[in-house]
MARGU-680230 format. One line per 8 residues: their letters; for each residue y, z negated, x negated of N, C-alpha, C. Coordinates in steps of 0.05 Angstrom, whole numbers, always signed. Each point is the difference from the previous one (the first is absolute). Layout:
<nodes>
A) Y,Z,X,Y,Z,X,Y,Z,X | ...;
</nodes>
This chain:
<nodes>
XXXXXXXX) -24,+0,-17,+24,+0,+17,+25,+0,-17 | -4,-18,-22,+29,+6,-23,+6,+29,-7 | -24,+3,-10,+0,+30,-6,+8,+24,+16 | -8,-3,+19,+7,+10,+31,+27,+12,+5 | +11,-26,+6,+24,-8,+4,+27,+7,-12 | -11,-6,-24,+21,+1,-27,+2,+23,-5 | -19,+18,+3,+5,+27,-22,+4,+19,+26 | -5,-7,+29,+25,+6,+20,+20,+1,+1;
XXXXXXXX) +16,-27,-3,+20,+2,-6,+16,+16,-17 | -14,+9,-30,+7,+7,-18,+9,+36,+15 | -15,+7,+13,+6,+26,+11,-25,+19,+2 | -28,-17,-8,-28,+23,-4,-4,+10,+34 | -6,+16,+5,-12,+11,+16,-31,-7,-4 | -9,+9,+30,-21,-14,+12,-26,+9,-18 | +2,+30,-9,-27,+4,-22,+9,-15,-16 | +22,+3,-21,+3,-15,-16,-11,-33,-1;
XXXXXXXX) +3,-12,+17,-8,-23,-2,-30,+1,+7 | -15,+17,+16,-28,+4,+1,-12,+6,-33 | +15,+7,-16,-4,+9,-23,-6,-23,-22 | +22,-19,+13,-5,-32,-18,-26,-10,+3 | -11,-1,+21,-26,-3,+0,-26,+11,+0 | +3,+17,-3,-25,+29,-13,-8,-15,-19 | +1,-6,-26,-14,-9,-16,-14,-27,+6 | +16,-13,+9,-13,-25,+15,-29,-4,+6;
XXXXXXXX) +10,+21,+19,-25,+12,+24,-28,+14,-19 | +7,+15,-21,-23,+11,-10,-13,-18,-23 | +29,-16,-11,-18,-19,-23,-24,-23,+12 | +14,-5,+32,-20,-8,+20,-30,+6,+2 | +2,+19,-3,-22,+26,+13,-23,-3,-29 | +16,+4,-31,-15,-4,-19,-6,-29,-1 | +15,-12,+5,-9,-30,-13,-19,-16,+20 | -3,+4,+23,-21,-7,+10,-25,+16,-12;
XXXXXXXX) -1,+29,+4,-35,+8,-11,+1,-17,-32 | +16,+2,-17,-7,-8,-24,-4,-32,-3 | +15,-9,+24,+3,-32,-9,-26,-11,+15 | -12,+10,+18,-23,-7,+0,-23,+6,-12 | +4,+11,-12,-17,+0,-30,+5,-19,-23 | +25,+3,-5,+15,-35,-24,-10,-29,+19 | +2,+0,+13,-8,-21,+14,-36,+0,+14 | -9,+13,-8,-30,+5,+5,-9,-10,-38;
XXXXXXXX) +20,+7,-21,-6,-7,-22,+2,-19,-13 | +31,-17,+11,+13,-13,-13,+4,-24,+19 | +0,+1,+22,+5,-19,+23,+23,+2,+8 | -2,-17,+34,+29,+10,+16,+16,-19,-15 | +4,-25,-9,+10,-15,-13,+17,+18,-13 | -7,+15,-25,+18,+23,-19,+12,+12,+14 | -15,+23,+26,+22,+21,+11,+23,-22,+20 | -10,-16,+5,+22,-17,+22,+33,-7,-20;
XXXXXXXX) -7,-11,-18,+7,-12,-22,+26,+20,-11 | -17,+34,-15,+13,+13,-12,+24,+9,+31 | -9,+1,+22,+10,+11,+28,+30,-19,+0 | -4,-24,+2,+29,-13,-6,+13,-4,-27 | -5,+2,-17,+10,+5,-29,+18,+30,+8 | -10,+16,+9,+12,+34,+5,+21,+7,+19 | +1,-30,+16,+20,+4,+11,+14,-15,+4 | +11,-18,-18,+13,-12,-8,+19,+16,-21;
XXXXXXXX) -19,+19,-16,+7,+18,-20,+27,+17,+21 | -21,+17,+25,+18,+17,+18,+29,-7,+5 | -11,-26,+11,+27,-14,+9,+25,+2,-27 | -7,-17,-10,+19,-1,-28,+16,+28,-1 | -20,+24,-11,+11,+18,+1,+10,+18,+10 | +5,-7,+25,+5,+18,+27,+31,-11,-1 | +4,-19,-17,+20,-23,+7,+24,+12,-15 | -10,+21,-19,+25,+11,-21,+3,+28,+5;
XXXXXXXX) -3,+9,+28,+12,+21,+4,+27,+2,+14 | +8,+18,-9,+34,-3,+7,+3,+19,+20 | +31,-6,+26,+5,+23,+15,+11,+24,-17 | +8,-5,-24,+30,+23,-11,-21,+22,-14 | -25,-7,+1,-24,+27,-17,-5,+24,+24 | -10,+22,-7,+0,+20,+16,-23,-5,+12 | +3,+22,+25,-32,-2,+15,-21,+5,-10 | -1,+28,-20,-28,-11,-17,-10,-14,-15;
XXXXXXXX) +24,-19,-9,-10,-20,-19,-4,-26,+19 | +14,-4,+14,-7,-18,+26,-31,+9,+14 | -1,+17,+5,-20,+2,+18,-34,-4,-21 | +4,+18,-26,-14,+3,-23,-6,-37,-10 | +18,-11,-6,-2,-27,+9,-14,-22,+10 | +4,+5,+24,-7,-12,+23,-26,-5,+5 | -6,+31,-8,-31,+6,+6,-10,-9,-6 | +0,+4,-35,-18,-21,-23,-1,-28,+5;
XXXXXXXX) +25,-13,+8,-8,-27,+12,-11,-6,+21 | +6,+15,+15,-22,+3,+29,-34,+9,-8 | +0,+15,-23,-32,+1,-4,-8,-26,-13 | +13,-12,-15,-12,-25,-9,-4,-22,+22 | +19,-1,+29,-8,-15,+16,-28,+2,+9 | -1,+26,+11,-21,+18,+11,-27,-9,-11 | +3,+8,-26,-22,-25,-17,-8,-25,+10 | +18,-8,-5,-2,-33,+3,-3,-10,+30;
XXXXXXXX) +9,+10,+20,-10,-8,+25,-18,+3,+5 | -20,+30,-1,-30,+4,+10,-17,-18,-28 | +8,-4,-19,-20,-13,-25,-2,-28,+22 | +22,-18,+10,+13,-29,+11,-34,+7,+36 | +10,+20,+2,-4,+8,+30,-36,-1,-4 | -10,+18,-16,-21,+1,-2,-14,-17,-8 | +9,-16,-18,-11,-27,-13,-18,-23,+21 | +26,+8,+13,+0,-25,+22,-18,+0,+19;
XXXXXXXX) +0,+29,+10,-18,+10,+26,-29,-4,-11 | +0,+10,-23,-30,-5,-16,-12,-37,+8 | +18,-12,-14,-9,-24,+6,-6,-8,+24 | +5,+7,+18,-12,-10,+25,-18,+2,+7 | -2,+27,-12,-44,-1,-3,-16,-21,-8 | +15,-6,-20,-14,-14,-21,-10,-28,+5 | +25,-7,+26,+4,-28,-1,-12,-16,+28 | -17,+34,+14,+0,-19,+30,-36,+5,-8;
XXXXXXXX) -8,-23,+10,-30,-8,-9,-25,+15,+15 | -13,+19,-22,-17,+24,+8,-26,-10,+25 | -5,-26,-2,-20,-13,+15,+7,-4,+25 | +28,-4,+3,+13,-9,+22,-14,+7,+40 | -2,-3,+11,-11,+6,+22,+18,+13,+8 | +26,+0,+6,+18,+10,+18,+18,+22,-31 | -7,+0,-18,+12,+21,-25,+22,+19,+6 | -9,+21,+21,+14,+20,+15,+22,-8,+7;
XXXXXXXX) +6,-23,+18,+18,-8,+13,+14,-18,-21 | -8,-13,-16,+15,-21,-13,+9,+21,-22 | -10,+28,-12,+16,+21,-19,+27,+10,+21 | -10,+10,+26,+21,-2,+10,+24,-9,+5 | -5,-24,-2,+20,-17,+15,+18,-6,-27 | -9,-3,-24,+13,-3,-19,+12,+27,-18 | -16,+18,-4,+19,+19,+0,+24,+7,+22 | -3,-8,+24,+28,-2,+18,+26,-11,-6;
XXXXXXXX) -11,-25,-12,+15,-16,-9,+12,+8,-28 | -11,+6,-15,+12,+8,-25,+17,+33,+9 | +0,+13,+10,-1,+23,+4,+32,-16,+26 | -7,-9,+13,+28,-5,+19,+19,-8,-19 | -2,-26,-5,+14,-21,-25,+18,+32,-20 | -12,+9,-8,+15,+18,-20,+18,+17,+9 | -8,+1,+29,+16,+23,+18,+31,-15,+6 | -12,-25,+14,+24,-20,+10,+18,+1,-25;
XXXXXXXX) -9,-7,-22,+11,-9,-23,+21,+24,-9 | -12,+28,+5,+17,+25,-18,+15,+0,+33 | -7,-14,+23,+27,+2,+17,+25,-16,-8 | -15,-13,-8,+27,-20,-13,+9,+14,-25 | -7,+11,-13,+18,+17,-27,+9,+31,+12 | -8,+3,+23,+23,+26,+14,+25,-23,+3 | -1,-12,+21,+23,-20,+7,+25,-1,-26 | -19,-18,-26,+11,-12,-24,+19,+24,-5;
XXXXXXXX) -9,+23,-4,+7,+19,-16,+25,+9,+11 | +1,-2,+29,+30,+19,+5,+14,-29,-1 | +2,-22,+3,+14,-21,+5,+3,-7,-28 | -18,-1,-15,+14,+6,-40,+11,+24,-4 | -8,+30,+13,+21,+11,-16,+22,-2,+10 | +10,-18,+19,+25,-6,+19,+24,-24,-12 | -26,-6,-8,+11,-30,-17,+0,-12,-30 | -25,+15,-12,+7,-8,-30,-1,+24,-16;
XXXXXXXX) -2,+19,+17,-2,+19,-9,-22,+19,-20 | +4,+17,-10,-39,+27,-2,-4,-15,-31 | +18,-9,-17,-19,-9,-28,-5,-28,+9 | +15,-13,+6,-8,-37,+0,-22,+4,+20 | -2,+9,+19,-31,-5,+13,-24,+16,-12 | +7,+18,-15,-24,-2,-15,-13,-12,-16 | +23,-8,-14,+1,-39,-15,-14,-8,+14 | +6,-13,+22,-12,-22,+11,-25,+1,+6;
XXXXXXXX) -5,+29,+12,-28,+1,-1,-22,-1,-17 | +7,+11,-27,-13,+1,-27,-8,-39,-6 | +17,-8,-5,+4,-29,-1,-22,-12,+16 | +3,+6,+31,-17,-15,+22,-36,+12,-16 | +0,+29,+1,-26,+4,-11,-13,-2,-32 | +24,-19,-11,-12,-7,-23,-15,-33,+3 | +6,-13,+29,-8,-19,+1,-22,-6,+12 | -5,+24,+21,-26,+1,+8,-25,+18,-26;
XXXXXXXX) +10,+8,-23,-8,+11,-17,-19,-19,-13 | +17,-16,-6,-6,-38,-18,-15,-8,+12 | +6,+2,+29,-25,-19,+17,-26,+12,+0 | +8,+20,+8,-27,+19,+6,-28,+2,-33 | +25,-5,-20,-21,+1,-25,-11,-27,+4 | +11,-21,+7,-14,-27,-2,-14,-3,+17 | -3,+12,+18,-23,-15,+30,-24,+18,+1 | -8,+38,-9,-18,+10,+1,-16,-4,-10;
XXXXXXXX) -23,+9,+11,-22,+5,-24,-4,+23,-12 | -12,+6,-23,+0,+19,-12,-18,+21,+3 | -24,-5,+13,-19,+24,-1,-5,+13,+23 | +20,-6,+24,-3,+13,+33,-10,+35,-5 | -8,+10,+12,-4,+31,+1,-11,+11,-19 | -11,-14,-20,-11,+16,-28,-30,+8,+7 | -10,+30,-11,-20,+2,+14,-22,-12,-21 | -30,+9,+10,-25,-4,-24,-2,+15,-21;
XXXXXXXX) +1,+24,+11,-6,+31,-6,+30,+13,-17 | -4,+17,-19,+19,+21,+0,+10,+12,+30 | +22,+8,+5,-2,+18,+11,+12,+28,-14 | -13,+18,+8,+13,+31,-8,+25,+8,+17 | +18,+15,-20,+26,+1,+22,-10,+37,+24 | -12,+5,+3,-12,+19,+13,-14,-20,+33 | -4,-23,-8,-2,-17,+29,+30,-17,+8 | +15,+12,-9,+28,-8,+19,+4,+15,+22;
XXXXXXXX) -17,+26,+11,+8,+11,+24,-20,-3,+7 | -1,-18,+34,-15,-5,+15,-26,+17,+8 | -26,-4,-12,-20,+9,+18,-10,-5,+30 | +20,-12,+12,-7,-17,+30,+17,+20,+13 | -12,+14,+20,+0,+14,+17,+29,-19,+23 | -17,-20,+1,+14,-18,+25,+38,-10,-12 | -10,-7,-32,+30,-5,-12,+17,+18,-4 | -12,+35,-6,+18,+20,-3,+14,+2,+33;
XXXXXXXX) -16,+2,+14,+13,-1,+24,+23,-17,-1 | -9,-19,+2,+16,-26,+4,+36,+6,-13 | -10,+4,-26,+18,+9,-26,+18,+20,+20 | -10,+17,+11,+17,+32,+4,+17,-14,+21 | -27,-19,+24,+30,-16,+13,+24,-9,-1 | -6,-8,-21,+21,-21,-6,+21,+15,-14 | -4,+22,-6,+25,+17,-16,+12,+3,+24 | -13,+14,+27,+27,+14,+27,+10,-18,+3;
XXXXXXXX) -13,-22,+0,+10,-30,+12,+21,-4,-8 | -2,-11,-32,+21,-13,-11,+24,+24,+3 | -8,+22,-6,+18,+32,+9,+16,-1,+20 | -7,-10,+13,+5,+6,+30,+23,-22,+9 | -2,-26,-11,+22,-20,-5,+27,+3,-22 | -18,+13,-23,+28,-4,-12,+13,+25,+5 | -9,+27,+7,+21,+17,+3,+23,+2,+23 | -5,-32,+12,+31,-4,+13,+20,-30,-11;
XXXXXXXX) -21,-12,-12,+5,-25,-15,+14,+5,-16 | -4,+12,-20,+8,-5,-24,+23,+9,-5 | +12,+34,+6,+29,+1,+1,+8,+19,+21 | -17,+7,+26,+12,+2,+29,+20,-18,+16 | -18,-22,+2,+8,-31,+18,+16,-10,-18 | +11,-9,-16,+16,-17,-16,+24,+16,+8 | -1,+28,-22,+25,+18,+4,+7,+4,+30 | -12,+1,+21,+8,+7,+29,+21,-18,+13;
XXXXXXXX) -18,-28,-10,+16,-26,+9,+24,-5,-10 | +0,+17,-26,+22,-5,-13,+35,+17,+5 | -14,+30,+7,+16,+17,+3,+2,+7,+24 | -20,-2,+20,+4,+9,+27,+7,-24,+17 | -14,-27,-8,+4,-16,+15,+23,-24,-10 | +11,+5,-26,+20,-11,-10,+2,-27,-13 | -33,-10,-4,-8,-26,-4,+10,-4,-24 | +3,-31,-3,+15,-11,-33,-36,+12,-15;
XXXXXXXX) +11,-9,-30,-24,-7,-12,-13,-25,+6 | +9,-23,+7,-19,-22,+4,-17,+4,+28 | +22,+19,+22,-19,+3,+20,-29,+25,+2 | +8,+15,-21,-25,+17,-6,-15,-15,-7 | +3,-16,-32,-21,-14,-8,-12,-19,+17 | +20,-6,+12,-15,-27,+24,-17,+9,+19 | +3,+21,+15,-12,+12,+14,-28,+12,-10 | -6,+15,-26,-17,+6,-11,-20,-28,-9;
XXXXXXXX) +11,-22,+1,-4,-25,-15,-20,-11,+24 | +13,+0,+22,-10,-4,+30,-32,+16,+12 | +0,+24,-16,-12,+19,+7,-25,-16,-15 | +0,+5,-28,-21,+3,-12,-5,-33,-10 | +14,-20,+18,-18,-28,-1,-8,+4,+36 | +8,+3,+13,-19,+3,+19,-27,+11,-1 | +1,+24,-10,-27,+17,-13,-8,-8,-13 | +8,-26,-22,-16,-16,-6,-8,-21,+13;
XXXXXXXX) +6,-6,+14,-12,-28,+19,-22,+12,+19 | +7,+22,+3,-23,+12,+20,-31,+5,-22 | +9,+9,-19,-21,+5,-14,-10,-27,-6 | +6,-23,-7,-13,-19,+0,-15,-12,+18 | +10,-6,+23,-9,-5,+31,-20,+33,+11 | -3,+16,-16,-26,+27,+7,-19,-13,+16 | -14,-27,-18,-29,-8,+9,+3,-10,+17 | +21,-5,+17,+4,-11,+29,+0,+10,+21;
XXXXXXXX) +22,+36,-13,+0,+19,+26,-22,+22,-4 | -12,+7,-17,-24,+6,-11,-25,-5,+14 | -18,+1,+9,-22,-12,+7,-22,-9,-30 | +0,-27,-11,-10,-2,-18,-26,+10,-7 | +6,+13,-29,-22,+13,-6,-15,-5,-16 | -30,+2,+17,-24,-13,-10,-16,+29,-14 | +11,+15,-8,-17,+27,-10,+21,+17,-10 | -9,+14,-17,+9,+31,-6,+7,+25,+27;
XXXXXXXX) -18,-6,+17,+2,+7,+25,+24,+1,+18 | -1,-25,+3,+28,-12,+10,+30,-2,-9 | -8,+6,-17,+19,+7,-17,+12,+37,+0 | -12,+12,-3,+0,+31,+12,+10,+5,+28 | -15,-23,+19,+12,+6,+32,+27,-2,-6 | +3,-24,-12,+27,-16,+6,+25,+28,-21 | -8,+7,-20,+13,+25,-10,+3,+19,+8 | -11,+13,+13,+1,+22,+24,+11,+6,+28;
XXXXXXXX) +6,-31,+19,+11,-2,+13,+24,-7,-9 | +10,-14,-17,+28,-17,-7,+19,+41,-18 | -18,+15,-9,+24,+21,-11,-1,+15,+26 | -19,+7,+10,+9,+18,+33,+20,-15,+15 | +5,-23,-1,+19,-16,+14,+31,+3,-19 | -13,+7,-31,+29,+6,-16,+11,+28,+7 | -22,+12,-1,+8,+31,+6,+24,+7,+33 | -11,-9,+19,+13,-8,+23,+20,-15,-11;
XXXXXXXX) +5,-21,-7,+31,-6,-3,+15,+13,-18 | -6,+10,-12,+14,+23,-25,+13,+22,+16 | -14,+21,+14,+2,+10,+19,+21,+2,+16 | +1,-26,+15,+22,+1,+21,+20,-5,-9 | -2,-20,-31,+29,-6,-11,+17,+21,-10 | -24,+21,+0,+19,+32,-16,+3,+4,+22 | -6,+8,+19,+4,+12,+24,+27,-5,+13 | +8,-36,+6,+16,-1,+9,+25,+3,-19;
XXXXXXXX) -7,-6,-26,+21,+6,-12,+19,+29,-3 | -20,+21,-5,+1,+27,+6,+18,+14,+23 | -9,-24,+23,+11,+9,+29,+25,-14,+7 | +8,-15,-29,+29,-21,+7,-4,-21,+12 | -22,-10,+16,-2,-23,+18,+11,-26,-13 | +19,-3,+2,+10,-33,-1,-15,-8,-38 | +16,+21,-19,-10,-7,-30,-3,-26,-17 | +26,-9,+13,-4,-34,-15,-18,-10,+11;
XXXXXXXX) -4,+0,+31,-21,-24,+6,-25,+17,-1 | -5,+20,-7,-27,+20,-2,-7,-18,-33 | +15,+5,-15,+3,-1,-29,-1,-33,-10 | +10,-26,+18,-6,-20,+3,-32,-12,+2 | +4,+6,+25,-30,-11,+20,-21,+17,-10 | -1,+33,-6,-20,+7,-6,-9,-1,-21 | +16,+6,-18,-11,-20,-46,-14,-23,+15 | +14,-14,+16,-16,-25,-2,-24,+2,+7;
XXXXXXXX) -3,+10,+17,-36,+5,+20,-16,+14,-19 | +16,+23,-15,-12,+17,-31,-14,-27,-24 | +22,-15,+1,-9,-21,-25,-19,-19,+10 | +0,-2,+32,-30,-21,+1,-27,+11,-5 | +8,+27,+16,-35,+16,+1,-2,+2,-31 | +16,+15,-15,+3,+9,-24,-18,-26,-16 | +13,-22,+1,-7,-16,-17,-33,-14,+6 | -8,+0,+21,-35,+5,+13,-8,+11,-21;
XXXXXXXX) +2,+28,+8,-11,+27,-15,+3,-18,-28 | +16,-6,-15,-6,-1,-20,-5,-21,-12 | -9,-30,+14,-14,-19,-6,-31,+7,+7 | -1,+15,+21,-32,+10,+8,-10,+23,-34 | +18,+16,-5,-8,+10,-32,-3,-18,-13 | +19,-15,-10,+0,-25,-26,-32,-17,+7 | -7,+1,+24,-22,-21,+1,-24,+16,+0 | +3,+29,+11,-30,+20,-6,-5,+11,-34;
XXXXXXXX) +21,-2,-11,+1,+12,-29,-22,-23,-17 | +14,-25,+2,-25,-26,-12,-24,-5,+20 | +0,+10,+30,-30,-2,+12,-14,+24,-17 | +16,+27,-2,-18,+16,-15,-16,-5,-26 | +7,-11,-21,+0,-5,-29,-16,-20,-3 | -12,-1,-21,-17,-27,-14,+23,-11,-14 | -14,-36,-9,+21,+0,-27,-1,+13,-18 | -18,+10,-16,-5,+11,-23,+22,+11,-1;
XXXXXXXX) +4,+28,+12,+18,+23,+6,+25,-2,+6 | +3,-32,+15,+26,+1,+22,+30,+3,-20 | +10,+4,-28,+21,+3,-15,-3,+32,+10 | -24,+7,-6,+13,+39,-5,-4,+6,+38 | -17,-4,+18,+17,+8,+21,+19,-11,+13 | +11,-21,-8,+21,-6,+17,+22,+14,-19 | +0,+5,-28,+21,+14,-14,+3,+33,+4 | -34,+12,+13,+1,+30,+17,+17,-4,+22;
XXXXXXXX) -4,-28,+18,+8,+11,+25,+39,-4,+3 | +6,-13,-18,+29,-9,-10,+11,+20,-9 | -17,+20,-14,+13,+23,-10,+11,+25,+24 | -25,-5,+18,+1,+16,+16,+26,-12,+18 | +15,-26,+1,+20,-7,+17,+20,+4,-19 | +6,+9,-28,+17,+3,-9,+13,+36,+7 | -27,+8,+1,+4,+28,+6,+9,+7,+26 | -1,-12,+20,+2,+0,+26,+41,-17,+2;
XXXXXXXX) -4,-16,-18,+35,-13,-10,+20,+22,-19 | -15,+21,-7,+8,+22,-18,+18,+21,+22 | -32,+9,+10,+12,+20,+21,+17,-15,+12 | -1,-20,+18,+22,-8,+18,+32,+1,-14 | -11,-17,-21,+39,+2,-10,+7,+27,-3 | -10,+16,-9,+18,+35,-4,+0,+10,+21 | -24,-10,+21,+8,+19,+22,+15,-17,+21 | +16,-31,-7,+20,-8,+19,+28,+12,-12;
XXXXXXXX) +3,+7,-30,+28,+5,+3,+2,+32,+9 | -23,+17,-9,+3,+28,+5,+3,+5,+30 | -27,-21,+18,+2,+4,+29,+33,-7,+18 | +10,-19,-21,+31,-16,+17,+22,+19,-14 | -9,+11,-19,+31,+21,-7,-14,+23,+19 | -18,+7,+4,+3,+31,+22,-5,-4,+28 | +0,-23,+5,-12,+1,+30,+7,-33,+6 | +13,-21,-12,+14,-25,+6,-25,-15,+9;
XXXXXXXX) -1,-21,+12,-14,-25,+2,-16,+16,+30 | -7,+20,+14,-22,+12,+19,-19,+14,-26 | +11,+14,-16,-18,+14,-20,-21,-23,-20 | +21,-11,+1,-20,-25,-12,-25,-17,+11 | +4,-1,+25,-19,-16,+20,-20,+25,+4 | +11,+35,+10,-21,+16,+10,-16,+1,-26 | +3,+5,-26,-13,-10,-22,-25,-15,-11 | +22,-31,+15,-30,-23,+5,-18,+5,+18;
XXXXXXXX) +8,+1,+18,-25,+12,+24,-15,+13,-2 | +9,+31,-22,-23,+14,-16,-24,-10,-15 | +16,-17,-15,-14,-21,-27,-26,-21,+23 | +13,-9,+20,-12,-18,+12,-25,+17,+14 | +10,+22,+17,-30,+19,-7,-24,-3,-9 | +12,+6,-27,-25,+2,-23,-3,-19,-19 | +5,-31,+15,-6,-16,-11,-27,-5,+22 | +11,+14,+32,-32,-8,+18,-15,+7,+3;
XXXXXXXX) -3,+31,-21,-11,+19,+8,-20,-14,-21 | +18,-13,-18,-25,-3,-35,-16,-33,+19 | +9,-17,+15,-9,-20,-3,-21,+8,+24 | -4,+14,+20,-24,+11,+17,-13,+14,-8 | -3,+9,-26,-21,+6,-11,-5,-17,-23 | +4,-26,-6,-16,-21,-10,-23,-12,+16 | -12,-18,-14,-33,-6,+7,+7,-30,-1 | -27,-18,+3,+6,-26,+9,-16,-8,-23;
XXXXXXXX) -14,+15,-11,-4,-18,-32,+7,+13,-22 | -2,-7,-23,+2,+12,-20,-20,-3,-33 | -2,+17,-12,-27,+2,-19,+9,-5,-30 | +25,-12,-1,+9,-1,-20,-11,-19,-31 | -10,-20,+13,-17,-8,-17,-20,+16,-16 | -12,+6,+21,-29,+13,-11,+7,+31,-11 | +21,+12,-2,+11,+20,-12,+2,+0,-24 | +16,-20,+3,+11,-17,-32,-30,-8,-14;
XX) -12,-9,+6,-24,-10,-10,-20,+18,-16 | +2,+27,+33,-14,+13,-16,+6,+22,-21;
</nodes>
């Protein structure tokens, strides 16, 4: 959102700022397939570890760019520090999701439901949490302005840095075996699926998220920066509270099975609200409160759909394995966060905030087309094995 914001102001146009985060998005895309492999070798401990060290690095140096440099040295810039984030979030992201495997007890009677319920939880919590750093961000760059809050942030994550080295353990996610880097792309039929999902998905959100909806609110609807960021802040801790509370509106799931129902009905229900929100938008119907109320109804189903993935990705996987597919299927949401960002500024400079939504609705498509032809188990083990 600093970033956002700020280099708005400065005068970039809407690709242009889709452009700040291209690299982001693809160092995403690499650093999950590869980092689940470093962390299949070395343990999530290291990739978690090196993940905030890197962005702390970002921060710092995102911190000494100046307005008075030109756009390509600004933008040229930017990037590079935006790929070092890029890094460091999915290394932080993946680490983490890994461990949950690790940590909920394989004997357990109720397993299914108790991986569930805790991946919800970790998986909401982070959502709520980056609602609260949309908020921070337009209300710091309002108030202390685009270098001191990067300060501050660097600072804050050098302390969870300290902590985090003192409380882990060191050998989470390390496998028995070598692995060959030729088994970083999924042999599981059920996970490539899964994977391709999750690209329209995440697709299909950010190409109005990321710089459609911010810039709209900003220029059409005249909002300060604290009320964008607040509003966006609003958005994506609700979507996280919902994703935590899944196993409630969810019908708890006791299978792989159940888990597939519950993913199949929850994106046909996304697809339908995507739909009418382009529709009415398209048709002018009452845009603010179309553009209000319907994001919102988008970010509950939305966020289902994608606690019901987060929890089929570790039903699919053994531990052995679970670093490199959860780092396939992360890659595949980076790629799905790729497309979206270029095609929200390209879709909102030729066709404004309807082009952007008819877009998602596309994406949301063939995110249901890929998840109805998934299966209710998967062979991934015994792939790997053999």
């Amino acid at each position: 959102m600093l970033v956002l914001l700020h280099f708005h102001r400065l005068g970039f146009s809407t690709v242009n700022l889709a452009f700040l985060f291209l690299l982001y998005e693809f160092c995403g895309i690499v650093t999950n397939l590869v980092g689940g492999w470093i962390a299949s070798q070395l343990g999530l401990r290291f990739t978690l570890f090196s993940g905030l060290f890197l962005q702390i690095l970002s921060l710092t140096m995102l911190s000494f760019s100046r307005p008075e440099w030109s756009l390509v040295v600004s933008v040229c810039y930017v990037m590079a520090s935006q790929a070092l984030s890029g890094i460091a979030k999915d290394l932080t992201k993946m680490s983490s999701k890994s461990a949950v495997k690790l940590l909920v007890n394989p004997d357990s009677e109720n397993q299914q439901s108790t991986l569930f319920r805790w991946v919800a939880v970790l998986t909401g919590s982070k959502n709520a949490l980056k609602g609260v750093g949309f908020f921070m961000g337009g209300f710091m760059l309002g108030s202390l302005g685009f270098r001191n809050s990067l300060l501050l942030m660097a600072g804050a994550l050098l302390i969870v840095l300290v902590l985090s080295l003192a409380l882990l353990k060191s050998d989470m996610g390390k496998t028995k075996a070598k692995i060959k880097f030729s088994q970083l792309f999924s042999k599981s039929r059920s996970i490539n699926l899964l994977s391709l999902a999750r690209v329209f998905l995440f697709g299909s959100r950010d190409v109005w998220f990321v710089v459609g909806l911010p810039i709209f609110l900003s220029t059409q609807l005249q909002w300060s920066f604290a009320a964008v960021g607040g509003f966006m802040a609003l958005w994506v801790i609700g979507y996280g509270f919902v994703q935590a509370f899944a196993p409630g509106i969810v019908r708890r799931q006791r299978s792989t099975s159940d888990g597939m129902r519950a993913a199949r009905f929850w994106i046909v229900a996304l697809l339908c609200v995507s739909f009418a929100m382009a529709l009415a938008i398209e048709l002018d119907f009452h845009p603010r409160i179309t553009v209000l109320i319907g994001l919102a109804v988008f970010g509950v189903v939305f966020a289902l759909n994608s606690s019901i993935h987060s929890y089929l990705i570790l039903a699919y996987t053994d531990e052995e394995n679970v670093a490199l597919n959860v780092g396939f299927y992360y890659m595949a949401n980076a790629c799905g966060r790729l497309a979206g960002t270029l095609l929200s500024g390209v879709s909102y400079l030729f066709g404004g905030l309807p082009a952007c939504l008819w877009t998602s609705t596309a994406m949301v498509l063939l995110a249901a087309l890929s998840t109805l032809a998934m299966t209710s188990t998967s062979t991934s083990a015994v792939e790997y094995a053999a």
